[in-house]
C-alpha positions as CSV (number, residue, x, y, z in Angstrom):
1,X,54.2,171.6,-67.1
2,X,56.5,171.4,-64.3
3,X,59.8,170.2,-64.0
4,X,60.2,167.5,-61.6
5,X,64.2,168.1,-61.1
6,X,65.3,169.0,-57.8
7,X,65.4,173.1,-58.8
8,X,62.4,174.8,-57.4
9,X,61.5,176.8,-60.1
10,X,60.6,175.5,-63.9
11,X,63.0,178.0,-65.4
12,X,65.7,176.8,-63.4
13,X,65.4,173.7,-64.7
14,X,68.8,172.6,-67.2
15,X,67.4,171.9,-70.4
16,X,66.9,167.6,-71.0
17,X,70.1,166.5,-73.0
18,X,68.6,164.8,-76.8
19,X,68.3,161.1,-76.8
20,X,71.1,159.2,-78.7
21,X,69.6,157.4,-81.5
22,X,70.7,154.2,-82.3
23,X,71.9,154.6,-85.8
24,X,73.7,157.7,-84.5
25,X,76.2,156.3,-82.3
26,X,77.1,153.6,-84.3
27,X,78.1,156.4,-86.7
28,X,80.4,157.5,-83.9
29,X,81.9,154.3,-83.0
30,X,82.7,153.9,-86.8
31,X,84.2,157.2,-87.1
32,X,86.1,157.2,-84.4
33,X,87.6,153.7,-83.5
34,X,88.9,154.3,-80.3
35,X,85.3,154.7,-79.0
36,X,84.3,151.3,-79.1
37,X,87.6,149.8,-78.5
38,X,89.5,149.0,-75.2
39,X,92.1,151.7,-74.6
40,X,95.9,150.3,-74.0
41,X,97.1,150.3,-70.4
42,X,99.6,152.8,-69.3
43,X,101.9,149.8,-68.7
44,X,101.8,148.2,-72.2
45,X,104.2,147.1,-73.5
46,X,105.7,149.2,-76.6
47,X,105.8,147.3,-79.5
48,X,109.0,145.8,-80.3
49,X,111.8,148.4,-81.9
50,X,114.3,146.0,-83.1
51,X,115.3,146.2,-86.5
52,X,114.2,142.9,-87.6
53,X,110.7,144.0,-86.1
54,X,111.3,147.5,-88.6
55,X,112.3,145.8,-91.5
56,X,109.8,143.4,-91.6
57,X,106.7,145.6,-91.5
58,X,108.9,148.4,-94.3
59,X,108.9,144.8,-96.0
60,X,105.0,144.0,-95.8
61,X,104.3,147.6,-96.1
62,X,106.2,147.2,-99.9
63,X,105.1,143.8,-100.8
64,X,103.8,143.7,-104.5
65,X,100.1,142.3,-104.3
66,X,99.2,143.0,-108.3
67,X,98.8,139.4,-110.2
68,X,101.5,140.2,-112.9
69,X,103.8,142.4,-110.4
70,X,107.4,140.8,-109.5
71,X,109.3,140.9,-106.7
72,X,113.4,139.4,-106.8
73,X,116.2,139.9,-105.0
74,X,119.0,136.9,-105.7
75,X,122.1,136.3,-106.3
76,X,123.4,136.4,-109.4
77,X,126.8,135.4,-111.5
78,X,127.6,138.6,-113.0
79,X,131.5,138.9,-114.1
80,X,133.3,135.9,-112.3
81,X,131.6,137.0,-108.8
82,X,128.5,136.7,-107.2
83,X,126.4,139.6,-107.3
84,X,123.3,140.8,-105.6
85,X,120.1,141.9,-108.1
86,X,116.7,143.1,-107.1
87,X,114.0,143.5,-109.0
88,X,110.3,144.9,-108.2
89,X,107.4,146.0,-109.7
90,X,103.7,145.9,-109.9
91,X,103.0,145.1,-113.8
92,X,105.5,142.7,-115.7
93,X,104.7,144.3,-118.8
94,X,105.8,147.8,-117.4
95,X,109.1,149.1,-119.2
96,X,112.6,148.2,-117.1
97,X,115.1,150.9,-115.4
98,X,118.4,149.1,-114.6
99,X,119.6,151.8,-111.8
100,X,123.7,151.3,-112.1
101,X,124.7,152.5,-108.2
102,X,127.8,155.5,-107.6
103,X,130.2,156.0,-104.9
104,X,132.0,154.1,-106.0
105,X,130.8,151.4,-104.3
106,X,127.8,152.9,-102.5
107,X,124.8,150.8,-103.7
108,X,121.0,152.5,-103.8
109,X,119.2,149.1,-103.4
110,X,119.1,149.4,-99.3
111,X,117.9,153.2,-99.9
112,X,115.4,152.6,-102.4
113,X,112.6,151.6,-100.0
114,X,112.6,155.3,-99.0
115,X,111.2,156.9,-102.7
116,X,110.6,154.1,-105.2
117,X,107.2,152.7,-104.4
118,X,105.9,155.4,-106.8
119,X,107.8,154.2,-109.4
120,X,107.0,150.8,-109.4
121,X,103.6,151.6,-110.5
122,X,104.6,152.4,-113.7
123,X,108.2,150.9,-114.1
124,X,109.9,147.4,-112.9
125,X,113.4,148.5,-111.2
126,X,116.2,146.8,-111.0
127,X,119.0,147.4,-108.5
128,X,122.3,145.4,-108.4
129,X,124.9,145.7,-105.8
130,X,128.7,145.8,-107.5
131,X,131.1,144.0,-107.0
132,X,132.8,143.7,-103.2
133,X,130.0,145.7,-101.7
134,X,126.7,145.9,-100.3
135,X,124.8,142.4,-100.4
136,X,128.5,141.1,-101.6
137,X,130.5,142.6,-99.2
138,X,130.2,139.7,-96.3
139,X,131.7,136.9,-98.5
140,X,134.2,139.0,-100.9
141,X,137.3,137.9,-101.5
142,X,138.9,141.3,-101.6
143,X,142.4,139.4,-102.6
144,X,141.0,137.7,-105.7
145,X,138.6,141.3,-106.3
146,X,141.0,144.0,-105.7
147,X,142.8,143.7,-109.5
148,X,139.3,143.4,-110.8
149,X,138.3,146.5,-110.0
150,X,138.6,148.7,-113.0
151,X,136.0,150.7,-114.6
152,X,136.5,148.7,-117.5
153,X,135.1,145.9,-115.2
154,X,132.6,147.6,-113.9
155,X,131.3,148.8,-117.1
156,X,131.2,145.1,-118.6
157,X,129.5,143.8,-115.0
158,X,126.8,146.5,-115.8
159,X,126.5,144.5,-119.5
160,X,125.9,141.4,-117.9
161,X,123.6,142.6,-115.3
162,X,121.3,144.2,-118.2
163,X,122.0,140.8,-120.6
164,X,120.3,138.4,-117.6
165,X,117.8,141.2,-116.9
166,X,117.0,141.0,-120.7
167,X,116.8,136.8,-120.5
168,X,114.8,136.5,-117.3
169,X,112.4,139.7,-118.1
170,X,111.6,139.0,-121.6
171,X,112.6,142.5,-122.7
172,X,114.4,143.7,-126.0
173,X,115.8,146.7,-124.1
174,X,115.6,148.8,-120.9
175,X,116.0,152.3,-119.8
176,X,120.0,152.6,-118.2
177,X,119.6,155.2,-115.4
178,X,123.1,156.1,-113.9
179,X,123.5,157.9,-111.1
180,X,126.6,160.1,-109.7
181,X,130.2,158.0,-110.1
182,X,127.6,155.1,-112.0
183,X,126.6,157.9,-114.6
184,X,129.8,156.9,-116.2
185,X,129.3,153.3,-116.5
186,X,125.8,154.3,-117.6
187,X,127.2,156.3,-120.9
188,X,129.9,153.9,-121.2
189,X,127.5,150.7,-121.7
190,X,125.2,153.1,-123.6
191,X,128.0,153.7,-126.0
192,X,128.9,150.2,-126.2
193,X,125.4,148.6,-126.2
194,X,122.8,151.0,-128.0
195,X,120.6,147.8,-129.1
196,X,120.2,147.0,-126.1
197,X,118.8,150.4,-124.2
198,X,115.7,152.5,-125.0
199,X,117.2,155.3,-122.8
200,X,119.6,156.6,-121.1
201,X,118.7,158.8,-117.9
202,X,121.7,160.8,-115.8
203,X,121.3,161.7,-112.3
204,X,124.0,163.8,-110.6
205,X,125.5,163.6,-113.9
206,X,129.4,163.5,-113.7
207,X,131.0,165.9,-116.1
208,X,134.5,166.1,-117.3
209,X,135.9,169.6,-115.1
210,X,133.0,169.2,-112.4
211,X,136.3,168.7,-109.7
212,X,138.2,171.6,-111.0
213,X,134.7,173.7,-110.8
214,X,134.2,172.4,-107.4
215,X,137.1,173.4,-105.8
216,X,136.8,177.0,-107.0
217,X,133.6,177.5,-106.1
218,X,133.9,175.8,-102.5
219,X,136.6,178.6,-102.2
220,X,134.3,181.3,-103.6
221,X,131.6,180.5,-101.0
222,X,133.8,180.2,-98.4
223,X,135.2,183.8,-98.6
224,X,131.5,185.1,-99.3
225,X,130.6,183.8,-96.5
226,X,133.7,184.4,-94.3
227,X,134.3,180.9,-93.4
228,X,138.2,181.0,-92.3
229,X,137.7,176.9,-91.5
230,X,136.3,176.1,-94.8
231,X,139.5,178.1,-96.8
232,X,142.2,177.2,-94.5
233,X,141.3,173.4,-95.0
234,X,140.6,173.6,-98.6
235,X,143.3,176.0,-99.1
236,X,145.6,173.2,-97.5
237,X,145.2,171.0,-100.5
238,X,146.0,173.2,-103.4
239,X,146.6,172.3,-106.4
240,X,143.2,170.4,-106.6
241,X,143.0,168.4,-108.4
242,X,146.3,167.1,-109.3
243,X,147.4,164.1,-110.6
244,X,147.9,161.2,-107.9
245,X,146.0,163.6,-104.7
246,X,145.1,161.4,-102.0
247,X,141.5,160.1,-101.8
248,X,141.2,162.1,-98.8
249,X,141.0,165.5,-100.5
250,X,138.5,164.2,-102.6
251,X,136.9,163.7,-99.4
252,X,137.7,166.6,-97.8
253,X,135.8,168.9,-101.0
254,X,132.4,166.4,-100.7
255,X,132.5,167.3,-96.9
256,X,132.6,171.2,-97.8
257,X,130.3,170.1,-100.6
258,X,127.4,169.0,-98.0
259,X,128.3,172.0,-95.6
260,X,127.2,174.4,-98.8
261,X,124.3,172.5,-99.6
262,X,125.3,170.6,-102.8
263,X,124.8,167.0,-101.1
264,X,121.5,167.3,-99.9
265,X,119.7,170.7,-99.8
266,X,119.1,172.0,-96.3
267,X,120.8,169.7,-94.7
268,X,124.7,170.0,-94.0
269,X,125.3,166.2,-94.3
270,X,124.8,162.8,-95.7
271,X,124.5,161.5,-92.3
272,X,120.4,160.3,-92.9
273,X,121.0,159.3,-96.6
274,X,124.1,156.9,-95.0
275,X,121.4,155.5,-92.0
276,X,118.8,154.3,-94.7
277,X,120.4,151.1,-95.1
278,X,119.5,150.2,-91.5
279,X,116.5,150.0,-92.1
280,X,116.6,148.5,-96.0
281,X,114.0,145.0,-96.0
282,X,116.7,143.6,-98.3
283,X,119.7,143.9,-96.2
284,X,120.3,141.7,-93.3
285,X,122.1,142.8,-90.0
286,X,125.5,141.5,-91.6
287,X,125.3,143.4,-94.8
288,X,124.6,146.7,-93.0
289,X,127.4,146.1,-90.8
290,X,129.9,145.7,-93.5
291,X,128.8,148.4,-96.4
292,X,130.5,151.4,-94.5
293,X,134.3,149.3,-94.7
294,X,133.2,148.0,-98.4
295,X,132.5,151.4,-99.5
296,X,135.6,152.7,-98.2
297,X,137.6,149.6,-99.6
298,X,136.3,149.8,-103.2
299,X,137.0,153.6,-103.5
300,X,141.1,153.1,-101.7
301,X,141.3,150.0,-104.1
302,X,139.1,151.0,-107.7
303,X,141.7,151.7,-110.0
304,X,141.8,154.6,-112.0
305,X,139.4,156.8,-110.1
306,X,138.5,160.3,-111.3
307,X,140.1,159.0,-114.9
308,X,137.4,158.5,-116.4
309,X,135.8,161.0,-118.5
310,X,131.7,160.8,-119.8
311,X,131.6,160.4,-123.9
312,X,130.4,163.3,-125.9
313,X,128.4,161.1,-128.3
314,X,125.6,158.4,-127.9
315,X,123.6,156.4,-130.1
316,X,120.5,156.5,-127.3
317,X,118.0,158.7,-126.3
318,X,119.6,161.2,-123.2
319,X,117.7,162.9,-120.3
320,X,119.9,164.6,-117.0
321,X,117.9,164.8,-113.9
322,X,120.1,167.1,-112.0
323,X,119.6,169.2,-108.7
324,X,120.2,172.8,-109.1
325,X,122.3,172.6,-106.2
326,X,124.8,170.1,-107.0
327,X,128.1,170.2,-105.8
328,X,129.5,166.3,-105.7
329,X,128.6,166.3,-109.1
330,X,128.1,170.3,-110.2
331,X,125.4,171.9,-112.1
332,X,127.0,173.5,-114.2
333,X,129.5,171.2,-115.7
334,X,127.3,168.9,-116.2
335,X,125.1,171.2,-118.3
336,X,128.1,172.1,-120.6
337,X,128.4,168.7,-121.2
338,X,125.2,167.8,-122.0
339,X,124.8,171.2,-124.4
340,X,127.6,169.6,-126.3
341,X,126.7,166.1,-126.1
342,X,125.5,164.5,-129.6
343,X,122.6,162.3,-129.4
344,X,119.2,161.7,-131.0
345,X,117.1,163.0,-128.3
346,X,117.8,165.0,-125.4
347,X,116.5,166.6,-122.6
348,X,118.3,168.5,-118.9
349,X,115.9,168.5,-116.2
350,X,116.5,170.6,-113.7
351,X,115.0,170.2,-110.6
352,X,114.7,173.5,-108.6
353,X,115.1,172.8,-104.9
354,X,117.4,169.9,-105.3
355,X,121.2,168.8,-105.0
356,X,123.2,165.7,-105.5
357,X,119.9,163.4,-104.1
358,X,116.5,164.7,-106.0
359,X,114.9,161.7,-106.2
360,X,114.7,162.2,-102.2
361,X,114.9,165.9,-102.2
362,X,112.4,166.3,-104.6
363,X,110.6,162.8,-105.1
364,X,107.1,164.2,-106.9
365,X,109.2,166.6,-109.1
366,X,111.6,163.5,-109.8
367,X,108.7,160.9,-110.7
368,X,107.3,163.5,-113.0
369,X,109.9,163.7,-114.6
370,X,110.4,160.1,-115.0
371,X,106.9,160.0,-116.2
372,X,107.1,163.1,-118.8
373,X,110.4,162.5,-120.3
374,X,111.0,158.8,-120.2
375,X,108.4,156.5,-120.3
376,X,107.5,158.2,-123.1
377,X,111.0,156.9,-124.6
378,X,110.7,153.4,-122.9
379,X,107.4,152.5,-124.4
380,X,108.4,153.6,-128.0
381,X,107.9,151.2,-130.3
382,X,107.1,148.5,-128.6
């Protein structure tokens, strides 16, 4: 037969395209939305990038769904102030972590909403802001807070957090998770309250020498690697540490710290772990605003900073998440501690590619670790 195309010859003739079934191109338009869908105008609007706008989709993104999940934040009269707690998870029967913040005064509620979702499949987490900062910092009265700040205080603040935690959850005892400057609150209420804690979990576990350590190592890497800025600045505040040093040397060897990769590994600074707050569901404009100053107020005012010292003996179950990297709160300090540490069960994680953050350097390796080594101890017994 002849082809009835305009070419003159049949073999010129380009070959008849298939017909599209029916069945077939829906397929496609299921596949691939944008097929049967208007495309947006070149002059559409972008959709709106306020904060508020953030925040509230992070929020919806988060929301717990599950029947029995819970989902808190409040606040609460912890201590003769008013402080901020949050609690979230998807199954009320799931064991508790109370997460007691470091700094001082640099709370991980507003950060959380970056690598806890995981957890909350298995655990319910509570967060509490400390006194003067965070969700407390807009209407502290830093005159009537500044002699309350002790560790003491903070250590019997953390004691009433986990008491109302124990009332309004129903729960004979929760896993105390401490992390950095809060490690030592953590052992301290461990010590003090063993009835009340199934575990105790360290992360960027502060050890007794870990400044000491620090300082000669900053030094050491600085010469291997010829940085004349790094010694001449560190170099500047010898002895270190001595009794009564500024707060700004401490500073100084956490900004060195960073540089080496102990904060965060691969990255020089804290500069993204300090922007998560902007865009924390929980905090409001004001809060973020403020928690910088707060910080900064809490750590000039907190009395008896860098005395305190992590006990040697608890009556709890122990496990150390620590980065291998670790400089604000070094390595290898804190594994001499823990080797001689007396407790009835305990465990060092170390998590390979990690520093003074893992559970955002390493989040999968961190949750696994959560999984393999405490809830294990947290749903003993009950």
């Amino acid at each position: 037969m002849f082809c009835r195309c305009a070419f003159a010859q049949p073999h010129q003739c380009p070959a008849r395209p298939p017909p599209v079934r029916p069945h077939l191109a829906l397929a496609l338009l299921l596949l691939v939305p944008s097929l049967g869908a208007a495309q947006p105008r070149a002059d559409t609007p972008r959709p709106d990038s306020t904060r508020a706008h953030i925040t509230e989709r992070l929020a919806e993104l988060r929301r717990i769904h599950t029947p029995t999940g819970i989902e808190r934040l409040e606040a609460v009269p912890i201590g003769g102030t008013t402080q901020w707690i949050n609690v979230r998870g998807k199954h009320r029967e799931a064991p508790v972590i109370v997460m007691i913040h470091g700094g001082p005064g640099t709370p991980t509620l507003p950060t959380a909403w970056a690598y806890q979702a995981p957890w909350e499949d298995f655990f319910t987490v509570v967060h509490y802001d400390q006194r003067g900062v965070g969700k407390n910092a807009v209407s502290a009265d830093r005159t009537a807070l500044a002699p309350t700040l002790t560790f003491d205080q903070l250590v019997r603040d953390a004691a009433d957090v986990v008491a109302w935690v124990r009332a309004e959850l129903d729960v004979e005892r929760v896993v105390v998770m401490g992390y950095s400057y809060g490690t030592l609150i953590g052992l301290a209420l461990a010590q003090q309250r063993p009835e009340w804690i199934s575990a105790y979990v360290g992360v960027g576990q502060v050890s007794g020498g870990g400044d000491a350590y620090l300082y000669t190592r900053l030094l050491e890497i600085a010469r291997e690697r010829g940085n004349t800025e790094a010694l001449r600045e560190l170099e500047a505040i010898a002895p270190y540490p001595r009794p009564g040093a500024p707060i700004a040397d401490v500073l100084l060897t956490r900004k060195w710290a960073r540089q080496f990769d102990g904060g965060w590994y691969g990255k020089p600074t804290f500069d993204l772990l300090f922007a998560l707050p902007d865009w924390a569901p929980e905090y409001t404009s004001a809060d973020v605003a403020v928690q910088t100053e707060a910080t900064q107020w809490t750590t000039r005012t907190l009395v008896g900073l860098g005395q305190s010292r992590p006990v040697d003996r608890v009556g709890v179950p122990v496990v150390i998440v620590q980065g291998r990297h670790d400089l604000h709160t070094p390595y290898a300090p804190a594994r001499e501690w823990f080797d001689r540490l007396e407790a009835p069960h305990k465990r060092f994680v170390t998590l390979e590619h990690s520093a003074h953050v893992p559970f955002l350097e390493e989040p999968g390796r961190f949750l696994q670790a959560l999984l393999s080594e405490v809830l294990p101890l947290a749903t003993a017994g009950r």
